[in-house]
N, C-alpha and C positions, 0 to 999 in steps of 0.2 A: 869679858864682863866689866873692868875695870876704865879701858878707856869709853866705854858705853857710859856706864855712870859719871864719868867725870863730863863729858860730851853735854849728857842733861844737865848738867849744874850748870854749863855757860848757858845751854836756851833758858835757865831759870833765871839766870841774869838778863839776862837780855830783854826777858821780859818786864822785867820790875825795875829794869831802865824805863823800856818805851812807857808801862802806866803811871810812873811818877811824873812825866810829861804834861799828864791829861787829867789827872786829880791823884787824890789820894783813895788807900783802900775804903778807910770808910764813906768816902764820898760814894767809890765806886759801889758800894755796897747798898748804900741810900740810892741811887740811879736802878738800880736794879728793882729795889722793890719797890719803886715807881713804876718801872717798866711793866712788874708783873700786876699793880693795879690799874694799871693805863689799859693791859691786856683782857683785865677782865670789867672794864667799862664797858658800858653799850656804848655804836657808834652813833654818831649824827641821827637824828630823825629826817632821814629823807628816804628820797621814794629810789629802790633796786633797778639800778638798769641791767636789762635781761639782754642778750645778744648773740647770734653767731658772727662767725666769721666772715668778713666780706672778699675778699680775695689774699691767697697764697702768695707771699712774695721772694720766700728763696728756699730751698733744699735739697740735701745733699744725693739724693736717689729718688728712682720709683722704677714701681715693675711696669709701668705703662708707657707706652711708645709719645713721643713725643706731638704728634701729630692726633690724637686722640682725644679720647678723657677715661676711656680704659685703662682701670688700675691707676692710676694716675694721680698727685697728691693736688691738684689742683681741685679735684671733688671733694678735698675737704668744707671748702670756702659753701656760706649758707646753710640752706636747713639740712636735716637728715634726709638722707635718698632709703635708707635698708634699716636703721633701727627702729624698732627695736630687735625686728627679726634677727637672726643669725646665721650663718654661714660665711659662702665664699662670691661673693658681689662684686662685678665687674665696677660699678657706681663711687666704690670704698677707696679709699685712698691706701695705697701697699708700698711699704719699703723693697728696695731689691733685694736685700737677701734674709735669710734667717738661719737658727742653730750657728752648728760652729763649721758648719761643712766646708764653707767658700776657706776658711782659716787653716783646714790641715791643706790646702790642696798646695800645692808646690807653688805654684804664681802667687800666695799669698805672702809680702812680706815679713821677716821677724819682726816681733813685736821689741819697741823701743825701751830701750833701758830707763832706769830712774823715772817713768811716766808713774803720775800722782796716780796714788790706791785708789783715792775715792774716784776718782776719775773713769765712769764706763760709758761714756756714748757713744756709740757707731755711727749716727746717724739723724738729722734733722729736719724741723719744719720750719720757716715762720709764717703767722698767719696774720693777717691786719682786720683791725674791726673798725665800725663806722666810729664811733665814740668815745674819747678817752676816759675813763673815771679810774676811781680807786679800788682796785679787786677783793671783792668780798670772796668769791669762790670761780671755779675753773672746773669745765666739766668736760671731760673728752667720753665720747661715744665711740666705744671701742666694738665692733661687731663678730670679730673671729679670732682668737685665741688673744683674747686680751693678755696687759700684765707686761710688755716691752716698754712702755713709759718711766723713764728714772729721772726726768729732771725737764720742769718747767719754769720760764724763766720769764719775766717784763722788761719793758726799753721805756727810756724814758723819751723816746722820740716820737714826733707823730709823722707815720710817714705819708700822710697827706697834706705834711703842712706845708705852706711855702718858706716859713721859718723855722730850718731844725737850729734845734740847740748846736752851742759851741762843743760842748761835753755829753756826751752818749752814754749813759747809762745802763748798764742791765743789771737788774737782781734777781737771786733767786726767789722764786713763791715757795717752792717744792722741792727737794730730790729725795731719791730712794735706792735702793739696791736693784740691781735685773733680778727677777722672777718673772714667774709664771700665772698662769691661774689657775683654777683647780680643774678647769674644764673649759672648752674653745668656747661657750657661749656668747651672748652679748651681756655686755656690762654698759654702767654709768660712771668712769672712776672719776671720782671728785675729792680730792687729797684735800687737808687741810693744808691752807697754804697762808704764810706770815704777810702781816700788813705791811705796804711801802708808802713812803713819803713822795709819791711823784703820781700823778695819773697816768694810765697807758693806754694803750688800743693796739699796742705791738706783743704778740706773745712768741716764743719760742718753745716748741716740743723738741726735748731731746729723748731719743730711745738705746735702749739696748738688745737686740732680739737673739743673744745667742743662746737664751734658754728654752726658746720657742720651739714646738714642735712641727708648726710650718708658721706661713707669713701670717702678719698681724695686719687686721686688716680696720681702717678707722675710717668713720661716718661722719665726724661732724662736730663741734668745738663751741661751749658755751660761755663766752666771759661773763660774769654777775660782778657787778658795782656799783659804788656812789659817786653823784658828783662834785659832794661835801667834802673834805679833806679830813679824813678819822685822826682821833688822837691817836698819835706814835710814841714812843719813846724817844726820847729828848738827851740820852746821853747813848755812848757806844763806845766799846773798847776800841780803842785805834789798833788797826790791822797792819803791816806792812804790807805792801803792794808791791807786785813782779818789776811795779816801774819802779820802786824806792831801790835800785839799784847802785847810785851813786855811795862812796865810802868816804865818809867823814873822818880824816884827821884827827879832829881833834876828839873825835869819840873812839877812833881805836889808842889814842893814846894814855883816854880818859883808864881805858879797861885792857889796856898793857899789862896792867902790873896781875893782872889774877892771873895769866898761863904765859907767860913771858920773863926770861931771865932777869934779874934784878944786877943792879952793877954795884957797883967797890966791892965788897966781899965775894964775890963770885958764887955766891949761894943762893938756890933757886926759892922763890916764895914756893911752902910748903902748900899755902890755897890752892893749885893748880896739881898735885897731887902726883906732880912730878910728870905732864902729861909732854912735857913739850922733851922727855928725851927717848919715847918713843919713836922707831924707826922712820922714817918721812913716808917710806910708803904704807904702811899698815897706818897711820892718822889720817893716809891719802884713798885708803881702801875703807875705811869706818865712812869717813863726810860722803862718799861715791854711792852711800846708800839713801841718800839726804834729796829727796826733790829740789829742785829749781829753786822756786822758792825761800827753803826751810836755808839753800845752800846760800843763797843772797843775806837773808838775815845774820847768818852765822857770821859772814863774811867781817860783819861792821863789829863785833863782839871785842878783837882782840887784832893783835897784827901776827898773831902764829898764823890764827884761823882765817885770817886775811889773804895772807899767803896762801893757805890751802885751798879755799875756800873760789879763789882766783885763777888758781892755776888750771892752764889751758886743758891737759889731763882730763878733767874732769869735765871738760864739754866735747869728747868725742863724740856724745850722742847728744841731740837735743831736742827733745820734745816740747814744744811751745803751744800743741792744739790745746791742752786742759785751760788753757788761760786765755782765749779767743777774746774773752769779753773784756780782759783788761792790757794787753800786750798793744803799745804804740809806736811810735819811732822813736821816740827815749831810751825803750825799753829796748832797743834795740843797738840804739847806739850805746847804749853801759855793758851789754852784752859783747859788742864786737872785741875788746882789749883779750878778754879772757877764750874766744870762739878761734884763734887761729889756727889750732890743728881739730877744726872741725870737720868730723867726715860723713854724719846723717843727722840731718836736720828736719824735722817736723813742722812746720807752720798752718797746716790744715784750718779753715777754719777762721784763720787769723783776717786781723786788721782790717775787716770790711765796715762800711758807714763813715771813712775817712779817719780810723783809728793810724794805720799805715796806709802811709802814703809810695808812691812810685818811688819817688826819690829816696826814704830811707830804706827800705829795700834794697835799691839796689847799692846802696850806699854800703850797707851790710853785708852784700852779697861779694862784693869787689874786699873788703878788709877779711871775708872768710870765707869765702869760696874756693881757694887755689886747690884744696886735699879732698872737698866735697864727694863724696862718692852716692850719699843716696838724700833726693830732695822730694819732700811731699809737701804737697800745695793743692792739694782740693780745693776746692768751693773756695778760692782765694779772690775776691771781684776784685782788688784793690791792682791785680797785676794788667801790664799794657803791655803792650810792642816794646818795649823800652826795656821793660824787666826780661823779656825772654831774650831780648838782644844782650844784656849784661851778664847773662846765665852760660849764654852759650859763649861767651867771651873768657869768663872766669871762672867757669867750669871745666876743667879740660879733663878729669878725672870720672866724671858723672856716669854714672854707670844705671842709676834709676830715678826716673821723675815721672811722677802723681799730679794730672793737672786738671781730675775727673768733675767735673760739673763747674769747669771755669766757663761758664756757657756765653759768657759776656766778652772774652775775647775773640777779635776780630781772627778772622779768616788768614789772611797775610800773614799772623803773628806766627802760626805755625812753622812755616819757614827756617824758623831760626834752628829750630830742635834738629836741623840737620847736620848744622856742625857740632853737635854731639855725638862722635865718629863712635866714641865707648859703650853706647848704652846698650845697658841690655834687660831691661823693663821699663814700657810705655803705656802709660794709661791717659787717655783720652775719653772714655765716658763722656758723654754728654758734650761734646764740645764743638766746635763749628770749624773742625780742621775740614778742610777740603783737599779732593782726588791729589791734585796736583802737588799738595804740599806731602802727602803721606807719601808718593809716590817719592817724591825725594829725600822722604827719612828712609825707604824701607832702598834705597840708590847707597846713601854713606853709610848708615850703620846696620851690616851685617850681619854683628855680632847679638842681634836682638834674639833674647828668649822666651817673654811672654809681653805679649802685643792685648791692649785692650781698646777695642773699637765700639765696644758697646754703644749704639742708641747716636750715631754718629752721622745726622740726617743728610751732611752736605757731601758725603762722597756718593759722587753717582752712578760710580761704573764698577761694585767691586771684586767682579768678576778679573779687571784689570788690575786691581790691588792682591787680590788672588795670585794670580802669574805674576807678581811681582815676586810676594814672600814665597812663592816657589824656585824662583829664579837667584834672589839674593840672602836669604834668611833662612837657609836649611836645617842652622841650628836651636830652627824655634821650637820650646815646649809645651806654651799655652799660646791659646788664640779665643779672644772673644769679640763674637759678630752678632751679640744679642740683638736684634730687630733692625741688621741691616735689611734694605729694602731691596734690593736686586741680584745676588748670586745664585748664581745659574748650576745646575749641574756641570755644565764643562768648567766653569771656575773653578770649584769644589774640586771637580775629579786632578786637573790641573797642582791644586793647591794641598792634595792629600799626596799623591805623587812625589811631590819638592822637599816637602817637610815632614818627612818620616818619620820622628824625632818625638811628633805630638805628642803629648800627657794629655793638657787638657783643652776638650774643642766645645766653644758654646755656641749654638746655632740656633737658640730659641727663638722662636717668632719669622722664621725665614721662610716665607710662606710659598715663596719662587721653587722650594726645592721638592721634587717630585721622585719616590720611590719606585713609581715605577720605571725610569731611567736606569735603574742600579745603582745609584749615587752612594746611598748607605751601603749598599752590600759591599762597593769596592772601597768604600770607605774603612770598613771593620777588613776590609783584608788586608789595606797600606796602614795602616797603624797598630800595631803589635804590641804598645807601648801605650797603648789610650788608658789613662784611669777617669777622667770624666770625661763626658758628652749628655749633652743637654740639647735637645730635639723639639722642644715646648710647642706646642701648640702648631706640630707639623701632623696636618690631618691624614698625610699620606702612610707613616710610616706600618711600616705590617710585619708580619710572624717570620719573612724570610730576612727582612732587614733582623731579629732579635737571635735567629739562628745562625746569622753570622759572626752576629757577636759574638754568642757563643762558642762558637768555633775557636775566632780568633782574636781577641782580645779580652784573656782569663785576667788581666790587670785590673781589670775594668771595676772603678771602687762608684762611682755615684754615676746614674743615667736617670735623665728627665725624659718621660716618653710622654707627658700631660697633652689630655687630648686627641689621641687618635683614637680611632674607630675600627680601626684594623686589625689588632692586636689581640691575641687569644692567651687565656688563662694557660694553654701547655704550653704555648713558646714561652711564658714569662716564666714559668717554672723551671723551665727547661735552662734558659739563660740565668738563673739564682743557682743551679747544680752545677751549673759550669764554671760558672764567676764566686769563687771561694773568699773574694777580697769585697766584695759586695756592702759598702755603708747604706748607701741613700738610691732609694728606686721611686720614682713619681708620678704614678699610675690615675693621679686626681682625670676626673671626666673623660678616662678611657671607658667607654660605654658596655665593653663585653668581658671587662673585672667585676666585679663585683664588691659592697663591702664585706659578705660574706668568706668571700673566694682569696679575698686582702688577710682579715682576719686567719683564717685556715695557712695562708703561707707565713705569715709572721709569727704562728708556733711553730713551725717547719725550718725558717729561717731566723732565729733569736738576733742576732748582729744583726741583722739588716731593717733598716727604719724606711717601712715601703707606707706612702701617702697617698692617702682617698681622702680628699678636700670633700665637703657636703653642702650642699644650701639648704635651708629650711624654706 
């Protein structure tokens, strides 16, 4: 408790450094309640522009195949297709996952150390509208289990212009906690959201859905604005910024003397409350609790906290996604001094709209990449041929990389992730690797254990990618092949064979694969070890494929059977007595369950969260 409180006294400094900078308190005081009468002035007299969305321009998932508009976030753009109605609408815009299901399964990674509290989004949109103005309000048309929206955001860029700005802006309008709703219906949410000094036409949705009881599913997006400029407030506390990284000399000298040894007498200023002759690592295990951020400000306070505050230690993990909006290649190069025994790094998210650029990336990557073991880089567009060439050069450690909806790199680039000998988790989601290049990752690194193919339209044989990770990756545990276009039963049987090993197998939307073959039944007989499979939207699957399972894969914690026609209330029964380990069963628009017959097994089985989607 002692060095906690002493800890808050230097942020109480540090603070009453930075706003002596920028006025005085009672200035500050007077600013403020300007603000709050600025706030409750009327705006401008001018006439509301009303709008949806004209087209989607980036985001990081959807349950809809790529070649579609099924499920797909691209139906957000324009009017409403399903509200106000409610249910489960192909027309809706749908994230890929929801709950917490996909997060216990074993191919999910551990969650990142020191990642900011407030910090919960999984997941993103952006939308562009015809019009910039100044947002009066924001309306999302949520149609089936509304309540995943936690944070909405504006750019101050027009991305129709031929002149974007030098400086990219985003603000918040909105954020919230994840919740739910009180019931799956359709909703109108229209948050109150704070005025900004810039006009937009760019909005960003970010969600959280792991409180969700299935997917959320959204209609349709209204900006309201003026094309007046509203009175704002005119003053604001200056914040430091993730780029305010650089460490001033003369300011940690300025604030030496509060937790720093005093000379001639060798006696310590008693101010500091004796903090500086606690042990190095307990002062090193207090600041390890300190976000990003909080640990940069602390940094500049003193030169104990300078030290600590620096030391590499304390960047074994790095999370950098909560800061997308502000992280540049400054902020990147103040980062590399303190990054060199860095070994999972977080950039998700990061540096797109020319915030990071190729070069500092890789710039970054060559001064801390030698020890790197785990790198995530989702929805990263800033990266080229270049970065994946530095990665595989200065990575020789790398054991997992995330490169899921980099949908903007070129085909070729993939290539490179083959001299990544060590890896051993690959996600590719969304991305435009091709046959030929996977076929050479899955040739050097053997050692792979959870391979993610999902929605991966340019490989075109992968019945041959199949007999691959049969042949060279027998120690694989997960495999996901959500809405490949072509696997055949002999792939399948080929690839169940090889990798006996599986946990977990997604095969939704694989519409090639046919039960009456046996594909499933020999499926559930070579995997003994299965706790999820996902079958979605395979019209074929029937009572003798769920008896198998039964039989033989009692592991078996979540199974997607959505959509088949085949499938009878005793074998489903039958397979929930067998399978003791049963979370997640997904029985939506199987035609001969019933909601009745759902209900009646969900008091039968209390553990088990079994889903019947509805449409009104």
């Amino acid at each position: 408790m002692f060095p906690m409180l002493t800890l808050l006294s230097m942020f109480y400094y540090i603070c009453l450094r930075r706003r002596s900078r920028s006025g005085t308190r009672s200035e500050a005081l007077g600013s403020r309640r300007a603000v709050e009468l600025g706030q409750r002035s009327a705006l401008p007299v001018t006439v509301e522009v009303e709008q949806y969305g004209k087209e989607v321009l980036d985001f990081s998932s959807h349950y809809g195949s790529e070649n579609s508009m099924s499920y797909t976030m691209w139906n957000l753009a324009g009017v409403p297709n399903v509200y106000p109605s409610s249910g489960d609408f192909t027309q809706t815009a749908v994230f890929r996952t929801y709950g917490s299901w996909w997060e216990q399964c074993s191919s999910s990674p551990p969650r990142f150390r020191r990642t900011l509290p407030s910090f919960h989004s999984q997941d993103y949109l952006e939308l562009a509208f015809e019009e910039p103005v100044y947002p009066t309000a924001v309306e999302v048309l949520e149609t089936y289990h509304p309540g995943a929206i936690v944070k909405i955001l504006a750019c101050s860029l027009n991305p129709f212009s031929q002149n974007p700005p030098a400086d990219v802006r985003w603000e918040v309008l909105w954020a919230g906690k994840p919740n739910k709703a009180l019931n799956p219906q359709a909703r109108q949410f229209s948050p109150s959201i704070k005025q900004i000094n810039f006009a937009t036409n760019l909005l960003r949705l970010e969600v959280n859905s792991s409180l969700m009881e299935y997917y959320t599913e959204l209609d349709a997006v209204i900006l309201r604005g003026v094309r007046e400029r509203p009175i704002l407030a005119l003053y604001k506390i200056p914040v430091i910024d993730i780029s305010d990284l650089s460490d001033s000399e003369e300011e940690i000298s300025d604030a030496g003397g509060l937790c720093c040894r005093s000379g001639g007498d060798n006696r310590h200023n008693l101010g500091n409350g004796y903090f500086d002759r606690l042990p190095y690592e307990l002062i090193q295990l207090i600041v390890s609790h300190l976000p990003v951020p909080d640990l940069c400000r602390l940094a500049q306070s003193c030169k104990l906290f300078h030290k600590h505050c620096c030391d590499p230690l304390q960047y074994i993990q790095l999370s950098l996604q909560p800061y997308w909006a502000r992280l540049t290649d400054a902020s990147l190069s103040h980062l590399q001094s303190r990054c060199t025994l860095l070994q999972r790094l977080n950039m998700s998210w990061t540096g797109n709209r020319g915030a990071v650029t190729a070069a500092g990336f890789c710039s970054f990557m060559k001064a801390c990449g030698l020890s790197l073991v785990c790198l995530e880089l989702s929805c990263c567009h800033f990266l080229t041929e270049a970065c994946l060439e530095v990665i595989a050069q200065t990575c020789p450690c790398l054991q997992e990389l995330n490169l899921a909806s980099c949908d903007r790199l070129q085909p070729q680039t993939f290539n490179h992730i083959a001299k990544l000998t060590n890896l051993r988790r690959l996600v590719l989601y969304r991305t435009k690797v091709e046959q030929s290049a996977i076929l050479s990752i899955l040739t050097f690194c053997p050692e792979l254990k959870h391979l993610n193919l999902g929605s991966c339209v340019m490989i075109e044989d992968y019945d041959v990618v199949a007999s691959m990770l049969s042949a060279r990756c027998r120690s694989l545990r997960s495999l996901d092949l959500w809405r490949c276009r072509n696997l055949s039963e002999r792939g399948l049987a080929e690839l169940v064979s090889g990798c006996r090993l599986l946990e977990e197998l997604d095969l939704g939307w694989c519409s090639t694969l046919q039960s009456s073959s046996g594909c499933f039944q020999h499926l559930a007989r070579s995997l003994p070890r299965l706790r999820k499979l996902f079958l979605t939207a395979n019209r074929t699957v029937c009572d003798s494929d769920l008896e198998e399972l039964a039989s033989n894969c009692n592991a078996l914690e979540h199974l997607d059977i959505l959509g088949t026609r085949m499938v009878s209330p005793a074998s489903l029964r039958k397979l929930l007595q067998s399978c003791p380990l049963l979370k997640l069963v997904d029985v939506s628009f199987c035609s001969q369950v019933d909601s009745r017959f759902v209900q009646e097994l969900s008091g039968l089985f209390p553990n088990v969260s079994i889903k019947k989607s509805f449409t009104q």
